[in-house]
Backbone as numpy.savetxt, mean C-alpha at the origin, in Angstrom:
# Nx Ny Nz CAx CAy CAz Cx Cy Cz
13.44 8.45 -58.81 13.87 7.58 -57.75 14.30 8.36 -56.51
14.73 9.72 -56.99 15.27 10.15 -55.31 14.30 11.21 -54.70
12.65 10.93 -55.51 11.85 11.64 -54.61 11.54 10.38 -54.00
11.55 9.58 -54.01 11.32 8.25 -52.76 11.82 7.79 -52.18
13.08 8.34 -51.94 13.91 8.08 -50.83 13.72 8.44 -49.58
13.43 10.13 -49.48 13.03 10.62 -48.28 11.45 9.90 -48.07
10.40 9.44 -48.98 9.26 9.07 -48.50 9.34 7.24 -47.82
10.34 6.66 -48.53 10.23 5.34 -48.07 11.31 5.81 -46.36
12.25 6.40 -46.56 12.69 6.70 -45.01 11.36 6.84 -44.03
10.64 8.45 -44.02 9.80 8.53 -43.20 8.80 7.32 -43.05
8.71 6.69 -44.19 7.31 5.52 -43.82 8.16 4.14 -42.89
9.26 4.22 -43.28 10.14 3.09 -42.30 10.31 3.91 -40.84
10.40 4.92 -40.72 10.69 5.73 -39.20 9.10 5.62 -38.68
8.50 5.79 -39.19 6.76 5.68 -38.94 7.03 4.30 -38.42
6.99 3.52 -38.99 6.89 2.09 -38.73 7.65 1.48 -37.63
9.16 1.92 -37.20 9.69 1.55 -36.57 9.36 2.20 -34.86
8.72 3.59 -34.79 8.26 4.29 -34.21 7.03 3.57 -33.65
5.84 3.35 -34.72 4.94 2.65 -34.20 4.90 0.76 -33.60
6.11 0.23 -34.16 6.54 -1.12 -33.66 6.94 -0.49 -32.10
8.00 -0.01 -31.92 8.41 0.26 -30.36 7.17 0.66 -29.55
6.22 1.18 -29.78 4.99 1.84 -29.02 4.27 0.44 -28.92
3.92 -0.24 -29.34 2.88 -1.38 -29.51 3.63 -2.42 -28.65
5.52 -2.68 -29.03 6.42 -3.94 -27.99 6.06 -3.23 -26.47
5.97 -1.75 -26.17 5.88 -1.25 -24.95 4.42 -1.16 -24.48
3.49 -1.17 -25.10 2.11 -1.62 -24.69 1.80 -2.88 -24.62
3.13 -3.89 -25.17 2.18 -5.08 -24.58 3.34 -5.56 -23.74
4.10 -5.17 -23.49 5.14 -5.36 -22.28 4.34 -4.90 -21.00
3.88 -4.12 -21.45 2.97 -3.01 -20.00 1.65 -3.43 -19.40
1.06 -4.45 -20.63 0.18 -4.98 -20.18 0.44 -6.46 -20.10
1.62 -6.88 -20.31 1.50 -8.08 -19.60 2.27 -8.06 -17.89
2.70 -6.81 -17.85 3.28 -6.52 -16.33 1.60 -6.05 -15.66
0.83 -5.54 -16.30 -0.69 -5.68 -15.33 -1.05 -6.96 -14.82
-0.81 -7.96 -16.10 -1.92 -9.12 -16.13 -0.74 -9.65 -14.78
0.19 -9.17 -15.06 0.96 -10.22 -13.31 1.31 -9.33 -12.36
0.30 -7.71 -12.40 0.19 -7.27 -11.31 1.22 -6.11 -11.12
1.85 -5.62 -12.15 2.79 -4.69 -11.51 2.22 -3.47 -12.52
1.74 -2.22 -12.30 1.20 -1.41 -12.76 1.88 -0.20 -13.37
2.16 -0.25 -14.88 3.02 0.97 -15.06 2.28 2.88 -15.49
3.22 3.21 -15.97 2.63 4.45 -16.30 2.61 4.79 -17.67
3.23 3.93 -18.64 2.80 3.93 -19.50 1.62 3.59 -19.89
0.58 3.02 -18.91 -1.46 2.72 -19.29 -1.60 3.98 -18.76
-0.87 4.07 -17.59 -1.96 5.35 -16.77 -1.16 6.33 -16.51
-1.03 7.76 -16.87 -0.25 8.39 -16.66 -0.59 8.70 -15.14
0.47 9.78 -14.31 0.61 9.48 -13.45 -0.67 10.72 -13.08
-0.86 11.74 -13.90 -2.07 13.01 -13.53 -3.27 12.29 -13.79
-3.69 10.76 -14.53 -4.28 9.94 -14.78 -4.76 9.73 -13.54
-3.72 8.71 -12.58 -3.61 8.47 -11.77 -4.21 8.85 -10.53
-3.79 10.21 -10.34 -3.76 11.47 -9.40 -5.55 12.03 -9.35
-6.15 12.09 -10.79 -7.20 12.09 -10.80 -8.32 11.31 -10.63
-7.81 10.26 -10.81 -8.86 8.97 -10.55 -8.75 8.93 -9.20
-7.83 8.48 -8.08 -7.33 8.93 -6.52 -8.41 10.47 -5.98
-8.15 11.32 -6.42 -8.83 11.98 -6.08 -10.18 12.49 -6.25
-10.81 11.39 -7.28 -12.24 11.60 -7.64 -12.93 10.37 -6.68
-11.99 9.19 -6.39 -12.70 8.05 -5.77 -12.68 8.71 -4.36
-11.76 9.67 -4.29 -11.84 9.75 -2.13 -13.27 10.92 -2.25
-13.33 11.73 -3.41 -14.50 12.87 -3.07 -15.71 11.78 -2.99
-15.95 11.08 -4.14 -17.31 10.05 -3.63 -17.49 9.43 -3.06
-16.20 8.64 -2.42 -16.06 8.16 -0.87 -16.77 8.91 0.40
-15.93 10.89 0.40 -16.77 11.17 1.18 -17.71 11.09 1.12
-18.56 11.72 -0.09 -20.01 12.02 -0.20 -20.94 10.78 0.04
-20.32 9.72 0.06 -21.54 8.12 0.15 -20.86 7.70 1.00
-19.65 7.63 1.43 -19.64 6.45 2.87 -18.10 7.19 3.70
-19.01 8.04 3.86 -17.73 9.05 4.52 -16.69 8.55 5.55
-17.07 7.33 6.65 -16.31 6.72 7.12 -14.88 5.83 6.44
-15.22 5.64 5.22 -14.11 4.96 4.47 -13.45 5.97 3.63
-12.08 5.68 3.65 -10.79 6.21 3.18 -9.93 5.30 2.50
-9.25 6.13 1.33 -8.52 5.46 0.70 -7.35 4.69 1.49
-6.40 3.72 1.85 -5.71 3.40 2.31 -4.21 3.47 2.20
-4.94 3.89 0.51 -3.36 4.03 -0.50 -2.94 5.77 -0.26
-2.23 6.47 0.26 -2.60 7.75 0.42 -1.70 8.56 -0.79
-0.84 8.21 -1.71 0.42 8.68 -2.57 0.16 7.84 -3.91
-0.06 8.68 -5.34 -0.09 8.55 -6.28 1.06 7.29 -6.63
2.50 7.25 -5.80 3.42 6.10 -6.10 3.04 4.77 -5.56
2.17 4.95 -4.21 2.09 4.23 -3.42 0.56 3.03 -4.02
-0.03 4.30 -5.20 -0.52 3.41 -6.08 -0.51 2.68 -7.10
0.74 2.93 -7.70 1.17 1.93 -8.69 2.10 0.79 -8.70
2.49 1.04 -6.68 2.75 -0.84 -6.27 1.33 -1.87 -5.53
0.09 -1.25 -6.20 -1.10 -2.00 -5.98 -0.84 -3.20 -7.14
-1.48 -4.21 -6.41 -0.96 -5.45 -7.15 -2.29 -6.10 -7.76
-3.19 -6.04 -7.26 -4.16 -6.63 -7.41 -5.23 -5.49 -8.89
-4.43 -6.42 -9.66 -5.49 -4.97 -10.73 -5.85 -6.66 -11.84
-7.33 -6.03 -12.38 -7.61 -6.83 -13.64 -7.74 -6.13 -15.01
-7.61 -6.60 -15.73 -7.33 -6.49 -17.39 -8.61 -7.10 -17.83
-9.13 -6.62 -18.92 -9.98 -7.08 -19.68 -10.47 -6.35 -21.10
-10.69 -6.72 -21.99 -10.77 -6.39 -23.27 -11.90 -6.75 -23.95
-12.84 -4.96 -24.65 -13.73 -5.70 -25.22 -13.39 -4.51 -26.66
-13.43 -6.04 -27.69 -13.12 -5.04 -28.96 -12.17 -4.57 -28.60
-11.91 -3.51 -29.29 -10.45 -2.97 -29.13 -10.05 -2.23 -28.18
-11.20 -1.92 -27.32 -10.92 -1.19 -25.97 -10.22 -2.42 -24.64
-9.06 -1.72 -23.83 -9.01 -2.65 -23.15 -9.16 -1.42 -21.68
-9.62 -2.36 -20.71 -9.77 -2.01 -19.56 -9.07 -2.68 -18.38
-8.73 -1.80 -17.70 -8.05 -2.02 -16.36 -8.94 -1.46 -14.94
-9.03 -2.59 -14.41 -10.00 -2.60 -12.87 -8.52 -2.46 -11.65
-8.13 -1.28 -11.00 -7.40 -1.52 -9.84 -7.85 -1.59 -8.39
-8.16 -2.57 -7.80 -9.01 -2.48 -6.46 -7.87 -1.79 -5.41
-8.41 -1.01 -5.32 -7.70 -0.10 -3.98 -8.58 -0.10 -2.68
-7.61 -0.20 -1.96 -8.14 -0.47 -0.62 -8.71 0.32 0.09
-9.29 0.13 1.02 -10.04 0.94 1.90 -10.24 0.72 3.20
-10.16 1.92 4.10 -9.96 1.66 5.26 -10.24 2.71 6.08
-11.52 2.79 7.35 -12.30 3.72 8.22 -10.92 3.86 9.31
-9.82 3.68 9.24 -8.85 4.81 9.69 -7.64 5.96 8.87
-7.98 6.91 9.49 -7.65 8.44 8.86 -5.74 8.06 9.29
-5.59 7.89 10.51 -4.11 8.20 10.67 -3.25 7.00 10.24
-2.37 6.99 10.18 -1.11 5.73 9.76 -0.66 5.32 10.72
-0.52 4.14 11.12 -0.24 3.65 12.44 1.34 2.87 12.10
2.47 2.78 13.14 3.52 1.99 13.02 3.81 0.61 13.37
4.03 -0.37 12.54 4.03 -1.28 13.03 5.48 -1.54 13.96
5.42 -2.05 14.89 5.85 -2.40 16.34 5.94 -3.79 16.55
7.43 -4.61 16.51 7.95 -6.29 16.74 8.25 -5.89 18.09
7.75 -6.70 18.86 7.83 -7.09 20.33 8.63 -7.93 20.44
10.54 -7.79 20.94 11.29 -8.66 21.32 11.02 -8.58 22.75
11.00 -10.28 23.27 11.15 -10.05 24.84 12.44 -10.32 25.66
13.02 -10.32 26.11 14.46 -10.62 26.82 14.46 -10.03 28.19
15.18 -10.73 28.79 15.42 -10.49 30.51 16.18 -9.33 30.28
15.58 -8.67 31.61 16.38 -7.31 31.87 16.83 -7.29 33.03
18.29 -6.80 33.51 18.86 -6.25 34.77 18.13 -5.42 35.42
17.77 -5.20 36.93 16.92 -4.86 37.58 18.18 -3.22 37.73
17.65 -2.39 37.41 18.47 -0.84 38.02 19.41 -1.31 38.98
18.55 -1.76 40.03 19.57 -1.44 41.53 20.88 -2.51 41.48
21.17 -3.01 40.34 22.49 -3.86 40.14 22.01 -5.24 41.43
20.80 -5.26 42.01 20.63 -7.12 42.46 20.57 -8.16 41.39
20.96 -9.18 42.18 21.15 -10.06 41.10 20.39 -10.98 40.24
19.13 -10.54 40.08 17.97 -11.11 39.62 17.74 -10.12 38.50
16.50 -10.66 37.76 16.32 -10.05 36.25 14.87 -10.16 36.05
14.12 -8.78 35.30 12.63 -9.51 34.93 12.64 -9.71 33.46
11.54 -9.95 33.30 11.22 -10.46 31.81 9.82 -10.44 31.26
9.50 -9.73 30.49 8.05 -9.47 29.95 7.43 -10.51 29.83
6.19 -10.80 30.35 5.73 -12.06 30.09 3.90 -11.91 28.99
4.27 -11.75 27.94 3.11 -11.91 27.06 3.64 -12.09 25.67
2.32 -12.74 24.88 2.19 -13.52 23.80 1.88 -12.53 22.95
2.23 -10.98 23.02 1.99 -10.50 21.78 3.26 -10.57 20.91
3.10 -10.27 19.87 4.51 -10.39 18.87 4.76 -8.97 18.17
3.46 -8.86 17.93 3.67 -7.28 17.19 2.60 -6.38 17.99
2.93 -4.92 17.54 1.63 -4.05 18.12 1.67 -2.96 16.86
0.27 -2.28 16.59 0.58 -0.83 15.86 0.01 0.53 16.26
0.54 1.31 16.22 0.80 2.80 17.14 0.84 3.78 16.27
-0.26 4.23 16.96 -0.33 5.99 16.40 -0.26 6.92 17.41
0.48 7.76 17.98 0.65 8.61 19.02 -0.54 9.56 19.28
-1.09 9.88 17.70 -2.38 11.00 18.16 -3.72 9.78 17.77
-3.74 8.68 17.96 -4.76 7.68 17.50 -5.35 7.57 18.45
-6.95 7.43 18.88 -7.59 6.78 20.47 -7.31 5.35 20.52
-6.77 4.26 19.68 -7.07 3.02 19.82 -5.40 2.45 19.07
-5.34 0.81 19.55 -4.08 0.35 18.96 -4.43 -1.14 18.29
-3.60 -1.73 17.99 -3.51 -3.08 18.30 -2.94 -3.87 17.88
-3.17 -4.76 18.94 -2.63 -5.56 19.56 -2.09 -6.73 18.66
-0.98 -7.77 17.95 -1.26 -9.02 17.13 -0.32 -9.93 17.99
-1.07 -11.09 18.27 -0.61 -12.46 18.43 0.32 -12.90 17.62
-0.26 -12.96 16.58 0.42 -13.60 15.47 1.32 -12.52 14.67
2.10 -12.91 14.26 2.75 -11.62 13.11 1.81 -11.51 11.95
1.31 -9.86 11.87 0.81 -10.00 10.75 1.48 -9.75 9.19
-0.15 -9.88 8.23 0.77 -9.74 6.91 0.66 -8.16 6.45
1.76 -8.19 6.08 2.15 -6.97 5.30 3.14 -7.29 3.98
1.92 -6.35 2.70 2.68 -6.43 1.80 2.60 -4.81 1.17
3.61 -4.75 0.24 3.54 -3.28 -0.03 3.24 -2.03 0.77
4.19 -2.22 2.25 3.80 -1.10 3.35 2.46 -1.09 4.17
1.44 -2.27 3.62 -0.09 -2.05 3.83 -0.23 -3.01 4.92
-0.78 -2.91 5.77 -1.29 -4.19 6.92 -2.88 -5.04 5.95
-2.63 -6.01 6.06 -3.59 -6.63 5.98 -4.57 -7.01 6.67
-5.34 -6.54 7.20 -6.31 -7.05 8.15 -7.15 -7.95 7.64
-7.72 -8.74 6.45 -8.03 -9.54 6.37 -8.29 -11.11 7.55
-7.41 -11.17 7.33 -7.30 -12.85 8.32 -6.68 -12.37 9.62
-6.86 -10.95 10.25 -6.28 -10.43 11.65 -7.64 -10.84 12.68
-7.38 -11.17 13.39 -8.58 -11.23 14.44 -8.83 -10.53 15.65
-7.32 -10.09 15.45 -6.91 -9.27 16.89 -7.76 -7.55 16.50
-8.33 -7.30 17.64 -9.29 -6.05 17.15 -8.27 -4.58 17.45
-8.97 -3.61 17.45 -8.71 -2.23 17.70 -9.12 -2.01 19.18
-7.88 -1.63 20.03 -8.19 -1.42 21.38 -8.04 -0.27 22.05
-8.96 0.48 22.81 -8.98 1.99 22.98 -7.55 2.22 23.96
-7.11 3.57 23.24 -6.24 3.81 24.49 -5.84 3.75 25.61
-7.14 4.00 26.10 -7.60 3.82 27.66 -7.47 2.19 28.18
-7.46 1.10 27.51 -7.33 0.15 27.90 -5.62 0.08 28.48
-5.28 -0.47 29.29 -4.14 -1.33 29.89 -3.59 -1.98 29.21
-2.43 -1.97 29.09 -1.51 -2.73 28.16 0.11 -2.02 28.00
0.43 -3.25 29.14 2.30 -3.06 29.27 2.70 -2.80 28.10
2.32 -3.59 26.71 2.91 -3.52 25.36 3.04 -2.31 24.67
1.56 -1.31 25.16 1.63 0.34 24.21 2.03 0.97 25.25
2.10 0.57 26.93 2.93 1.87 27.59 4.51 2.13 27.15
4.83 1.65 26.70 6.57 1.72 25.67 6.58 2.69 24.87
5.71 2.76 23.95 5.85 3.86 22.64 4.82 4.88 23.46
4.21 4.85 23.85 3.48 5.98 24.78 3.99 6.82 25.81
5.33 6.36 26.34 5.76 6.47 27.06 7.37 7.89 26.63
7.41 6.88 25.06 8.60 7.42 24.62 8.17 8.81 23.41
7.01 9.03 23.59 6.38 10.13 22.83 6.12 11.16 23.72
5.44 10.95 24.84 5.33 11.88 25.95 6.90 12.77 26.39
């Protein structure tokens, strides 16, 4: 009887060992199926390698497009991932974004309010345009411009449903002589 003591222990530590691994794999994959991506599926050199194998074939086939996500952390608050299972293999699809600009631009809320004129007269001006936001890159040729506030989720601009385009530096615009102004 007391050579089976130590064997029924280890087969219960086995067991309890392999229960906690399996509650944390399906904890982990039900935080995929609603979008929040851990590192217990993908380790993070996992990660790091897949990131850096999609930007080399990026260059090599459509060299204009770039990853958008630029930081191994910055990819595991990607939300948009699918799950799927065949047999006992399960698979995870993470669509990462992409985007034909290289630099990071800041997004920029346009408050307007009357301003006191320097020379202390008693009148005031006041910006008069309908932009709301702008985004700025100091070493970028182009900006732009949004009407509308756009969406941003997870640090990322959405350009999806933006209509407002990319406008060259060189264009005119009271709104980017501000941050252009304050970089110079």
């Amino acid at each position: 009887m007391s050579e089976l003591i130590p064997v029924l222990t280890q087969r219960a530590s086995d067991y309890s060992s392999a229960l906690v691994h399996i509650t944390e794999l399906r904890l982990a994959l039900l935080d995929a199926i609603r979008g929040r991506l851990s590192t217990f599926l993908i380790r993070h050199d996992q990660m790091t390698a897949a990131m850096r194998g999609i930007a080399a074939e990026l260059g090599s086939t459509v060299p204009n497009l770039h990853l958008a996500t630029r930081t191994t952390g910055e990819a595991y608050q990607l939300t948009d991932i699918l799950v799927s299972r065949v047999g006992r293999d399960v698979y995870l699809t993470i669509k990462f974004l992409l985007t034909p600009v290289t630099e990071i631009f800041t997004l920029y809320n346009v408050l307007i309010f009357p301003v006191l004129m320097p020379d202390a007269s008693p009148h005031q001006t006041q910006l008069d345009s309908d932009i709301r936001d702008f985004a700025y890159e100091p070493t970028a040729d182009y900006y732009v411009e949004f009407r509308s506030y756009p969406v941003v989720k997870h640090r990322m601009l959405y350009m999806s449903g933006v209509t407002d385009t990319f406008r060259h530096i060189s264009d005119y615009s009271c709104i980017v002589e501000m941050p252009r102004n304050a970089f110079q």
